[in-house]
C-alpha positions in Angstrom: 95.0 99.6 -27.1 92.3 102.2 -27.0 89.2 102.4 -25.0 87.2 102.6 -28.6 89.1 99.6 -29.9 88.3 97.7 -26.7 84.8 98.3 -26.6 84.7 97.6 -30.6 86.1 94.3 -30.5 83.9 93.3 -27.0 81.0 94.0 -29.4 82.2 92.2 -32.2 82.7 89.1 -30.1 79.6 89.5 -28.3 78.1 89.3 -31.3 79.6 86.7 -32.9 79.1 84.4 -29.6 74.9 85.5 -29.6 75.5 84.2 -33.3 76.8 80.9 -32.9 74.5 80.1 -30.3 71.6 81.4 -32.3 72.6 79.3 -35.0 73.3 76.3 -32.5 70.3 76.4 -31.1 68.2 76.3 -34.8 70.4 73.6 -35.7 69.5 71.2 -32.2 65.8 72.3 -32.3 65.5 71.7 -36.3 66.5 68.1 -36.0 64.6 67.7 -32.6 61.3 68.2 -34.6 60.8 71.2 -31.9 62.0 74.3 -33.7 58.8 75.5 -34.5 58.2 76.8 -30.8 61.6 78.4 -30.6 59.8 80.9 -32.8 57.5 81.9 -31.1 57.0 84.2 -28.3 58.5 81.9 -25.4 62.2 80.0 -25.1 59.8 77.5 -23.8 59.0 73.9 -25.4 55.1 74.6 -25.7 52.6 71.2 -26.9 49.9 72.1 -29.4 46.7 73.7 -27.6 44.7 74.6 -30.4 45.8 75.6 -34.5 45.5 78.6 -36.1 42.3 78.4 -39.6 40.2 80.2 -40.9 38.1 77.2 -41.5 35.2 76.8 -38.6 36.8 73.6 -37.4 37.2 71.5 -34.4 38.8 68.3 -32.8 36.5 66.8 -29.9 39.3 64.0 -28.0 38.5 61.2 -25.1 40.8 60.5 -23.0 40.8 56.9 -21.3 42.4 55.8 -18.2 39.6 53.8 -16.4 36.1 52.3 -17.4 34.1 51.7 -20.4 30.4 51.7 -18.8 29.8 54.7 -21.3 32.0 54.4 -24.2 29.7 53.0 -26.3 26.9 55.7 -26.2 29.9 58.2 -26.9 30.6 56.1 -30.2 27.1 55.8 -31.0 26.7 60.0 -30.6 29.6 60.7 -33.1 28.1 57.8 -35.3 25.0 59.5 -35.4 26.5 63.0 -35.9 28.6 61.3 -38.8 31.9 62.9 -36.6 35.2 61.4 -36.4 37.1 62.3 -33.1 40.3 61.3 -31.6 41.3 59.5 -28.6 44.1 59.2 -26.4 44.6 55.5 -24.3 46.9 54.6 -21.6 48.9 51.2 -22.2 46.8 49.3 -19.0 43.4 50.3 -20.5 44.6 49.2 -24.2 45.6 46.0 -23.0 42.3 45.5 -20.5 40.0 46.5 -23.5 41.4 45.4 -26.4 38.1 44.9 -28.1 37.2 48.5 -27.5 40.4 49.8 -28.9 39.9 48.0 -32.1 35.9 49.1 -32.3 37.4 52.9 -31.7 39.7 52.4 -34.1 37.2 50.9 -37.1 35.1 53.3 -36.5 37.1 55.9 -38.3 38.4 57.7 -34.9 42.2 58.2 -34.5 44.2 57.2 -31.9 46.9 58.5 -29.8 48.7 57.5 -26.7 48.1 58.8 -23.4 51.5 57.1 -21.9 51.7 54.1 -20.4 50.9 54.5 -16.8 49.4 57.8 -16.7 52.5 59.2 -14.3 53.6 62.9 -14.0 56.3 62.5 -17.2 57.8 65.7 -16.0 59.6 63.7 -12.7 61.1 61.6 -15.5 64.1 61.6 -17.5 64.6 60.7 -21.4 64.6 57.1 -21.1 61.9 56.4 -18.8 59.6 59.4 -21.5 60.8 56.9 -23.8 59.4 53.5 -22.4 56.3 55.0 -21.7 55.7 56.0 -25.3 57.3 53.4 -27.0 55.2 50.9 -25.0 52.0 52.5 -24.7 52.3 53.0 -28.9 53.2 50.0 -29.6 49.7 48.2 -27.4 47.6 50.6 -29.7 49.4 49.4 -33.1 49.5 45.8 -31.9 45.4 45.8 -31.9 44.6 48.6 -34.7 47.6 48.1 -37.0 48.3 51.7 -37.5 51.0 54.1 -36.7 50.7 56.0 -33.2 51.6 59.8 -33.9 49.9 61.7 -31.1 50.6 62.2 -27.1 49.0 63.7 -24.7 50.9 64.2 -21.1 48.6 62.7 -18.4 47.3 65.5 -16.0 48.2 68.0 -19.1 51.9 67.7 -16.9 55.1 68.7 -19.5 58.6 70.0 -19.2 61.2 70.7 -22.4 62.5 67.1 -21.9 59.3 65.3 -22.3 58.7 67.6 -25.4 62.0 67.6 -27.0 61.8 63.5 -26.7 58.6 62.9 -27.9 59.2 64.9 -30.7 62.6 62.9 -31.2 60.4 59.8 -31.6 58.0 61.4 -33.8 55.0 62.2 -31.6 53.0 65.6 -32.3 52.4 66.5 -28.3 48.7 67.4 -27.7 46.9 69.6 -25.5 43.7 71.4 -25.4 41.7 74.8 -25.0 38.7 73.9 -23.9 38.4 71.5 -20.8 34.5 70.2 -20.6 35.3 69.3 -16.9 33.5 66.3 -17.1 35.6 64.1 -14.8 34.3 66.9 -12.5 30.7 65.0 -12.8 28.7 68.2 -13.7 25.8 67.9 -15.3 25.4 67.2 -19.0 24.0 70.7 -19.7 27.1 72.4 -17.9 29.9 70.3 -19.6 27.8 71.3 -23.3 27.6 75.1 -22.0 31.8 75.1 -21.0 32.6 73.5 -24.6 29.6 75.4 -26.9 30.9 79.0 -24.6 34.6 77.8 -25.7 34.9 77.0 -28.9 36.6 78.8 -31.6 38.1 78.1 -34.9 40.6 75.1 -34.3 39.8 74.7 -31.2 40.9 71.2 -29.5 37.8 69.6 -26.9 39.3 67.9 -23.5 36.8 65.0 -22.8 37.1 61.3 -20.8 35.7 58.2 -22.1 34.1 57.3 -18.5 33.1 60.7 -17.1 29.9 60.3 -15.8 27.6 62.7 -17.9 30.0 62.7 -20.6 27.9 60.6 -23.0 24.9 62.5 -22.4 26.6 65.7 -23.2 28.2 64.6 -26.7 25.3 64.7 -28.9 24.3 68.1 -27.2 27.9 69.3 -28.1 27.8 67.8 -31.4 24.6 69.0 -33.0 24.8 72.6 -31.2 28.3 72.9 -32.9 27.7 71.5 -36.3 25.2 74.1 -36.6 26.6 77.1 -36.0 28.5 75.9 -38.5 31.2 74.0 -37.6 32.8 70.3 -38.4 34.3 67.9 -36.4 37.8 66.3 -37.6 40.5 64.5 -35.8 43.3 66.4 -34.5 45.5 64.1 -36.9 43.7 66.4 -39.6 43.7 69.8 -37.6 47.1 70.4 -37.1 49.7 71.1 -39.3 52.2 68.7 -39.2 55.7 70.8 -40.9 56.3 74.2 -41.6 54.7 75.3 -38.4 55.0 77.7 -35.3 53.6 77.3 -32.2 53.2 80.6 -29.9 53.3 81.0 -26.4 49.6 80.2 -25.7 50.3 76.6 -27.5 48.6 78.4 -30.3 50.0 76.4 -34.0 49.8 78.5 -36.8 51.3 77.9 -40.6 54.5 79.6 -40.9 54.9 82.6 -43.6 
């Protein structure tokens, strides 16, 4: 055989292999719920950081792991500002403060989970990503009644496994793009300034139920934001939830 036949049929079966694991790997990440990020500009597994609109729109989220000394001045700032937000629980503060969970939840604010004891879920393997979101779900719908579709990895901490199995089970995975640093305990005026400075259009707001100037910052936040323009929705209602990419910066945009 030739050397020009050789190197013609290496080609054609290099190509054919680059193929079938191209098509392989559409096929796996379509029915894993996570071949929008296989798309984009990383072979990565990335979680949602912020969405690509053109709309001047924002989601403002709480995270709660501990305390609830200032939760209710929170509610009563996005009461006030007539704002629905989102926020993300861990299964041992659902089931300490049930009565909050409920009050969060008739309020209008969505609710995801946070896991279920707030551990690194990267260190664990599909099962154990599984417990923790089927448990810590099902707390949130035992008290509100209603459907838990968001995650949000404790310490922002995420691998391809904890992606690819909580978009198996149907969670949208949730990050953010601005971090108010409030569990830092800066000043109300500096956690404003970080999120006012770092907003843009679909932009998703890392905040903490018990941070200790966190309620003081929210109606600064609020009413600065709303006008210059922009509105408040819960990240339920800012991301896109099919025919989606997400890019390398965890950016979600619409696909063509």
């Amino acid at each position: 055989m030739s050397l020009v036949r050789v190197y013609k049929l290496k080609t054609i079966l290099f190509s054919f292999a680059a193929f079938a694991l191209l098509a392989a790997l559409c096929v796996t990440t379509y029915f894993t719920g996570a071949y929008a990020v296989y798309f984009g500009n990383t072979p990565r597994l990335v979680p949602i950081y912020s969405v690509e609109t053109t709309e001047k729109k924002v989601a403002i989220t709480f995270d709660c792991a501990w305390g609830t000394e200032y939760t209710d001045k929170i509610l009563d700032a996005l009461e006030f500002a007539d704002v629905r937000s989102t926020w993300f629980m861990v299964e041992f503060w659902t089931t300490k403060y049930p009565d909050f969970v409920k009050k969060i939840s008739d309020a209008g604010h969505s609710i995801g989970t946070h896991s279920s004891t707030h551990s690194y879920m990267s260190k664990q393997n599909s099962e154990e990503i599984k417990k923790e979101l089927n448990v810590s779900s099902q707390a949130i719908q035992n008290i509100t009644g209603k459907k838990v579709e968001l995650f949000r990895p404790p310490y922002g901490d995420y691998d391809d496994e904890l992606i690819k199995t909580a978009s198996e089970l149907g969670y949208y995975t949730i990050q953010w793009d601005v971090d108010s640093l409030d569990w830092k305990d800066l000043s109300a005026s500096d956690i404003s300034m970080r999120v006012i400075n770092g907003v843009q259009n679909g932009s998703i707001i890392l905040m903490h139920n018990n941070g200790l100037h966190t309620a003081e910052a929210v109606p600064i936040i609020l009413e600065t934001l709303k006008n210059r323009g922009y509105t408040f929705v819960p990240v339920d209602e800012l991301i896109y939830k099919e025919n989606y990419v997400i890019d390398g910066t965890g950016r979600q945009k619409q696909a063509a």
